[in-house]
C-alpha positions in Angstrom: -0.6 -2.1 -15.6 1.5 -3.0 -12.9 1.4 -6.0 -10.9 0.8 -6.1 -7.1 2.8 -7.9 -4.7 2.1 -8.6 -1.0 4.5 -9.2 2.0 3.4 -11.6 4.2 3.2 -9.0 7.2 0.5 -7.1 4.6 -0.9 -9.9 3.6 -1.9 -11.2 6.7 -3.0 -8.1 8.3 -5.1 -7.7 5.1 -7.0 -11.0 5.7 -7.6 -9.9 9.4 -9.9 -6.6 8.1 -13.5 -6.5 7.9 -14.8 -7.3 4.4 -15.7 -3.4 3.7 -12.4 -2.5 4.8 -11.2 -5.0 2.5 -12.9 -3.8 -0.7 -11.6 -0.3 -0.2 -8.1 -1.3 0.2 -9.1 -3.4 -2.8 -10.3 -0.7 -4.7 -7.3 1.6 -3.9 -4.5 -0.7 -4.8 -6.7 -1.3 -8.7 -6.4 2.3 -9.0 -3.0 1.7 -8.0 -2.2 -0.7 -10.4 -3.2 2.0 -13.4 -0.9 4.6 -11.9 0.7 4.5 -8.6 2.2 7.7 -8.5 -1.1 9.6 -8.6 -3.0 8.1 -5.4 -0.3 8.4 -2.9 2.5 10.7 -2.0 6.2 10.0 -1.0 7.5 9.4 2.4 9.7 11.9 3.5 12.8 9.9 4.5 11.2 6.5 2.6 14.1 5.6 0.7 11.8 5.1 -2.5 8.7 4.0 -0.8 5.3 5.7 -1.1 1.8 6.0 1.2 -1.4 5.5 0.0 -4.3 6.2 2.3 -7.6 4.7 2.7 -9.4 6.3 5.7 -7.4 5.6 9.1 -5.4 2.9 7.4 -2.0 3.5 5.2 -1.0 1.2 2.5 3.0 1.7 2.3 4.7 0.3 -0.6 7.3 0.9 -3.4 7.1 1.1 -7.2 9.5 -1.1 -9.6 9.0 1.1 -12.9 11.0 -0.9 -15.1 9.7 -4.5 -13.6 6.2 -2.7 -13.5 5.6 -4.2 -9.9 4.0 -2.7 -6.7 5.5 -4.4 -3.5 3.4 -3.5 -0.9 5.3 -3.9 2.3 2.8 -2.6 5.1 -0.7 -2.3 5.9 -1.8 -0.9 9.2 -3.0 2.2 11.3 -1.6 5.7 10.7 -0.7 6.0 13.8 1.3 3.0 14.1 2.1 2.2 10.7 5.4 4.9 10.5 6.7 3.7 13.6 7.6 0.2 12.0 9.1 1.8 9.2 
């Protein structure tokens, strides 16, 4: 299993959600923690990091294999979530 770590940015944004919104984000980054290669893709130009998507929102992180940690460094709206990248 790997271990999940928030930024603060994520983190905080996380706490602002609804709590449905919240338990699906919740759900995806368990199944994360099994295998995090098989629920999201790689970015294009991500330097390492990876997308997972749970309806509108993206959940952008990157995956320490040796470590076995998931820092997750975003959470936020498609839309806007590449731009901060």
């Amino acid at each position: 299993m790997f271990e999940i770590v928030l930024s603060r940015s994520a983190a905080t944004y996380f706490q602002h959600l609804d709590r449905p919104v919240q338990e699906r984000i919740r759900s995806i980054l368990h199944a994360l923690q099994e295998d995090p290669f098989a629920q999201s893709k790689a970015l294009v130009n991500g330097e390492g990091r990876r997308s997972a998507r749970v309806g509108g929102l993206r959940i952008i992180f990157t995956v320490d294999v040796s470590a076995r940690i998931i820092a997750v460094s975003h959470i936020g709206p498609r839309g806007q979530i590449y731009h901060r990248l």
